[in-house]
C-alpha positions in Angstrom: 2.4 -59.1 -308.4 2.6 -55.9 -310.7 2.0 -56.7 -314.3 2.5 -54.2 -317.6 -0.7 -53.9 -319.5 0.2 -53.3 -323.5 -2.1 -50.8 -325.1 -2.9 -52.9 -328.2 -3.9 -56.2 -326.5 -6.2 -53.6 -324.0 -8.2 -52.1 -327.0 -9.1 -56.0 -327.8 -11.5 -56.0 -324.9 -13.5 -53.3 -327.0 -16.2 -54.4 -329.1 -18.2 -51.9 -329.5 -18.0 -48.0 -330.6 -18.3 -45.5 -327.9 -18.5 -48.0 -325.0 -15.4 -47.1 -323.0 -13.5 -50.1 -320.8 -11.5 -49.1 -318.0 -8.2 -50.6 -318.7 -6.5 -48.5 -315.7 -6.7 -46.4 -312.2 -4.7 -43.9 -311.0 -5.4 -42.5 -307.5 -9.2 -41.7 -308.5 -8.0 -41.0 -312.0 -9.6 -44.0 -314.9 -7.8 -45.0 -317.6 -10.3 -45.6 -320.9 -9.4 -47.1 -324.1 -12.1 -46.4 -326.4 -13.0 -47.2 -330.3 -14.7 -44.1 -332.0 -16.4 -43.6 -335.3 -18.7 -41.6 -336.4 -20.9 -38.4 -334.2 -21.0 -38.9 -330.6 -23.5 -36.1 -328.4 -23.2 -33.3 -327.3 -22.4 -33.0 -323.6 -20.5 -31.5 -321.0 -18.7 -33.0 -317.6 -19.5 -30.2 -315.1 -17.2 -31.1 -312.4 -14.6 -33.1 -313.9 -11.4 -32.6 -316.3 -11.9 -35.4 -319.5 -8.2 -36.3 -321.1 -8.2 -37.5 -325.1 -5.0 -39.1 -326.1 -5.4 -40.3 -329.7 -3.5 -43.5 -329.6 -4.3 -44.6 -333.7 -6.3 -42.5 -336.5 -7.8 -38.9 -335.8 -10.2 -37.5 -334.1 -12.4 -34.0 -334.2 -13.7 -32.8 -331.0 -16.5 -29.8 -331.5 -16.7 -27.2 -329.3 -19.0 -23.8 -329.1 -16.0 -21.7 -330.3 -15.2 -24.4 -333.0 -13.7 -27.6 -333.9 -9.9 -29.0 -332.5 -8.3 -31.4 -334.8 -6.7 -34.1 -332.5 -4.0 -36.6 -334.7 -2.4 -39.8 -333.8 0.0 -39.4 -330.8 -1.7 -36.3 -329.8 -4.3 -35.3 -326.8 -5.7 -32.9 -325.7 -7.6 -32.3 -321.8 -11.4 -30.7 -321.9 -12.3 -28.6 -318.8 -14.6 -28.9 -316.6 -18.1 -27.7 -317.6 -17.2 -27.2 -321.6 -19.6 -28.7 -324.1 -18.2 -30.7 -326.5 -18.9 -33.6 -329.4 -16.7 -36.2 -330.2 -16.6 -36.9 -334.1 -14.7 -39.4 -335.7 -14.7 -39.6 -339.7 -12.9 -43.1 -339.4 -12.0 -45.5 -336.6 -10.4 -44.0 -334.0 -8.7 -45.1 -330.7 -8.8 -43.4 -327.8 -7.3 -43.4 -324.3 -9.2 -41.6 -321.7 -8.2 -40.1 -318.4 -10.9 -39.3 -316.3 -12.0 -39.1 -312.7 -13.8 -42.1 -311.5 -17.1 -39.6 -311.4 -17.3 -39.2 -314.9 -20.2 -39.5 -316.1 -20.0 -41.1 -319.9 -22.2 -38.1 -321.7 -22.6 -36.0 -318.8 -26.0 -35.4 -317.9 -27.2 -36.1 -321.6 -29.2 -39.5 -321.7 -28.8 -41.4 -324.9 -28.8 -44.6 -326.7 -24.9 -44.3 -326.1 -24.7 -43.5 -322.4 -22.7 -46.5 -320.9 -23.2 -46.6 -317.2 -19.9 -47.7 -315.2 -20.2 -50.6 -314.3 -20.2 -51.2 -318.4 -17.1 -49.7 -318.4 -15.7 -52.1 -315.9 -17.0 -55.4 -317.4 
């Protein structure tokens, strides 16, 4: 049986900044809720699209050219291959849309890299 999952009760099951849960799939699409604050890493996704939807607070997201200011309501997709560093001034939360390929920092290794099957549990 098909159940509705509310967006608030999903961004319970997240403890911990930058550790992504999958709350969602579509096709081979992942649906992240994340809680941000603070500087993320540097990093790029070289063969995958990366969707931010800003669902409370506000959210900076540096790139090369310069930063994009992303409010509440408000997302924004990152191609394929573009560096880019999530920084939140204060707690932020974030849906993600990504393919199930995504790597969580790319191919940067770091304290904050949370492997998959993190994301799953």
């Amino acid at each position: 049986m098909l159940s509705p999952v509310a967006l608030t009760e999903a961004f319970e099951r997240v403890t911990d900044y930058w550790s992504p849960k999958v709350i969602g799939r579509v096709n081979d699409q992942l649906l992240k809720a994340a809680k941000l604050k603070g500087e993320f890493v540097w990093h790029a996704h070289e063969g995958e699209d990366e969707l931010f939807y800003i669902v409370k607070g506000a959210l900076r997201i540096d790139f090369e050219d310069g930063p994009v200011h992303l409010a509440e309501g408000e997302f924004l997709t990152v191609p394929r291959g573009v560096r880019h560093n999530p920084v939140a001034e204060e707690e932020c939360w974030v849906m993600l849309i990504e393919p199930a390929s995504t790597k969580h920092t790319g191919e940067e290794i770091t304290a904050r890299t949370r492997s998959l099957e993190d994301q799953l549990s």
